[in-house]
FIKOL-227934 format. One line per field, with one value per residue (C-alpha): x, z, y. Coordinates in steps of 0.5 Angstrom, whole numbers. Each point is the difference from the previous one (the first is absolute). Layout:
u = c(X;...)
w = c(Z;...)
v = c(Y;...)
This chain:
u = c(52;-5;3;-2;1;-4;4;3;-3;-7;-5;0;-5;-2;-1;-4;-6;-4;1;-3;-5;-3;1;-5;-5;1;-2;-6;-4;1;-3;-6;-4;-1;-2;-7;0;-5;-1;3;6;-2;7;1;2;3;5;7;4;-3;-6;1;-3;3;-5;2;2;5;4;-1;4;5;1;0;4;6;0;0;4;6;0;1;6;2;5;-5;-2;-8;-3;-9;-5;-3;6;5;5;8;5;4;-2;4;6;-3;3;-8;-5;-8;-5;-8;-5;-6;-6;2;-8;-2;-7;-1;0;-4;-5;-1;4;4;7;4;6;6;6;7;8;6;6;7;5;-6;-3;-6;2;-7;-7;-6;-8;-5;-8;-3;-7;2;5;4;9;4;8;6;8;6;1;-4;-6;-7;-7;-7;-2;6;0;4;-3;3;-2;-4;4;-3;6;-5;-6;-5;-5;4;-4;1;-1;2;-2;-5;4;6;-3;-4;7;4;-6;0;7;-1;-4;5;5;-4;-6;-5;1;-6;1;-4;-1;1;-4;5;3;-1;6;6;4;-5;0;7;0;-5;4;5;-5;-2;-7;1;5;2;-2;1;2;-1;5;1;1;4;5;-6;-4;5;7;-5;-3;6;4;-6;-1;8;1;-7;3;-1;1;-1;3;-1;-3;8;1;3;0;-4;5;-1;1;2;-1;-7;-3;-4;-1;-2;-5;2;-2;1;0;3;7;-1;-5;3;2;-6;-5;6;1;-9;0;6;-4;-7;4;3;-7)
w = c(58;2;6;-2;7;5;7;5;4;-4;1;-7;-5;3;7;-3;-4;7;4;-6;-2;7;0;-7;3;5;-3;-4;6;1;-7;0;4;-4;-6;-3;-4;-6;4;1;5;8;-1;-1;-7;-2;-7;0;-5;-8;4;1;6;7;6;7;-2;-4;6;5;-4;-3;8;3;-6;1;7;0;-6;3;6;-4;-4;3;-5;-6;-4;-1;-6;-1;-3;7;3;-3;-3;2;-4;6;-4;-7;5;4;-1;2;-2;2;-5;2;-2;5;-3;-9;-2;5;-5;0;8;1;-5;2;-5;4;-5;4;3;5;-4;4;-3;2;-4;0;-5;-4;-1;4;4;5;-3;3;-3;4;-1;6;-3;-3;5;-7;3;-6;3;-3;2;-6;-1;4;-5;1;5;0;7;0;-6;-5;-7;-6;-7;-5;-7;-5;-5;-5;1;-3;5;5;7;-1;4;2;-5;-5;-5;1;0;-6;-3;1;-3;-6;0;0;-6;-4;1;-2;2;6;5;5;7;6;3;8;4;2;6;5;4;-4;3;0;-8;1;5;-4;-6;6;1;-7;0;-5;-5;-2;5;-3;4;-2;0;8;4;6;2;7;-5;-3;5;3;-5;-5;5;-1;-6;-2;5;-3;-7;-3;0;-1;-5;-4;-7;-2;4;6;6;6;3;7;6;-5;1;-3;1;-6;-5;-7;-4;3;-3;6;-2;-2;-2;-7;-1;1;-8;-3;5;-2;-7;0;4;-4;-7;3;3;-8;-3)
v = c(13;-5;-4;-7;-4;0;1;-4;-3;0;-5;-6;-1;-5;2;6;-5;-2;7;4;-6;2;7;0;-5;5;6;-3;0;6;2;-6;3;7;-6;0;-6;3;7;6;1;1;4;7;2;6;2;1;5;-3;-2;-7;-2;-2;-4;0;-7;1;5;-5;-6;5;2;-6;-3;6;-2;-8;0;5;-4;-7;3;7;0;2;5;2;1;0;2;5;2;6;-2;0;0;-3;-6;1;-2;-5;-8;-2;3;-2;2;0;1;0;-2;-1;1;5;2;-8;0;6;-2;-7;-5;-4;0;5;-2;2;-1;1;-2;1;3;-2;3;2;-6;-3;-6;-1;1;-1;2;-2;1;0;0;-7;-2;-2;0;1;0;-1;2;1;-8;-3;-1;4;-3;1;-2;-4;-4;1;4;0;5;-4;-4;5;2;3;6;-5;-2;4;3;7;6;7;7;-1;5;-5;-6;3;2;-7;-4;6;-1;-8;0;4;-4;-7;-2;4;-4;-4;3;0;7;-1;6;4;0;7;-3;1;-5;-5;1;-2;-6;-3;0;-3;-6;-2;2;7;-1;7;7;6;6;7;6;3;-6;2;-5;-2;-2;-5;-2;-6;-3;2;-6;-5;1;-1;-7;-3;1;6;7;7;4;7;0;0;-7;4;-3;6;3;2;6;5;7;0;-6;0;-5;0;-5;-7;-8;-5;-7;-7;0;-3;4;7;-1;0;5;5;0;0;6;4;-2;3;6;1;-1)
């Protein structure tokens, strides 16, 4: 059974948003000078197992992050994206989720929307998140309660309720299926089909600050990808859901998802219904 307090003595939500807001700004020096904005990388990339790359970069902020962040909160599990994985985490009260450099192909080719994305779990739920894009200096923030920033301003999803003229992004088969979906259940609707965003938690925070209305996700996001911007995206007004309407669940023994939506609250209804016709046709 999952322990779901964290240990005496641990260090409070809020003391921790500071610490790991320094920590992040910390690591994305690390990485900046191996980014070529428009170029290739000056790091070292190779191929990990199923092909994906990996620089020099990545292993850098992973390593650094893993060390700073255990300093911070001793008492916290580690899951990421460039390290083994440790069952130790399934017990863990708290558990940090990292994902060293979410758009790792958009950083070494030059696109500047890759981010560093860290969240803190408690009891299985993110309760601190943070996804920086050092490219663009963009600093999106949030703790459990307590509302989500970019660079220290309050952001908020956008008021759509329906899918007409909603800003949508993500997959172009999934985008294609929910607006199939759409015409089948009425009328086809008018959309503005966003470029998609490399960075997954980017997609996501965008949603948070209300200039896309709905990213899609396609199925095997792991939960470094998500924890972070799931949080911000949860205290701007929003959410992300599976395609049966239930909420990401986190620090599972496979931390993989299936085919995800991120968006409004009131518009959860409308995208849901609209991708389950386009899947029925």
């Amino acid at each position: 059974m999952t322990d779901t307090t964290s240990s005496p003595g641990a260090p409070s939500v809020a003391a921790l948003a500071p610490l790991l807001r320094a920590a992040v700004h910390e690591a994305a020096a690390l990485a900046l000078p191996f980014f070529e904005r428009g170029a290739q990388t000056r790091a070292r990339v190779w191929s990990k197992a199923g092909g994906s790359p990996v620089t020099e970069a990545d292993v850098a902020v992973d390593t650094f992050l893993k060390i700073r962040l255990s300093e911070i909160e001793p008492g916290a599990a580690w899951l990421s994206e460039e390290t083994s994985d440790d069952p130790v985490r399934l017990d863990a009260g708290r558990v940090w989720i990292v994902d060293p450099i979410d758009g790792t192909r958009a950083f070494l080719s030059g696109h500047p929307d890759w981010s560093i994305a860290v969240a803190l779990l408690e009891a299985g739920e993110p309760v601190l998140g943070v996804v920086f894009a050092p490219a663009t200096g963009r600093f999106y923030e949030a703790a459990a309660g307590c509302g989500a920033t970019l660079d220290g301003a309050p952001i908020h999803v956008s008021d759509r309720a329906g899918l007409e003229g909603a800003r949508i992004t993500g997959p172009k088969p999934m985008q294609d299926r929910l607006l199939g979906g759409a015409a089948r259940l009425g009328a086809e609707p008018s959309v503005t089909r966003v470029e998609r965003v490399p960075s997954l938690a980017l997609r996501l925070v965008r949603v948070a600050e209300g200039v896309i209305d709905l990213g899609l996700v396609s199925k095997d996001s792991r939960d470094w990808d998500l924890a972070a911007a799931d949080l911000i995206l949860r205290e701007a007004g929003g959410l992300v859901c599976d395609l049966d309407g239930h909420p990401t669940v986190y620090n599972r023994p496979e931390p993989r998802h299936g085919e995800l939506i991120a968006v409004p609250r009131a518009m959860r209804e409308p995208a849901l219904a609209a991708l389950a016709r386009g899947a029925s046709a």
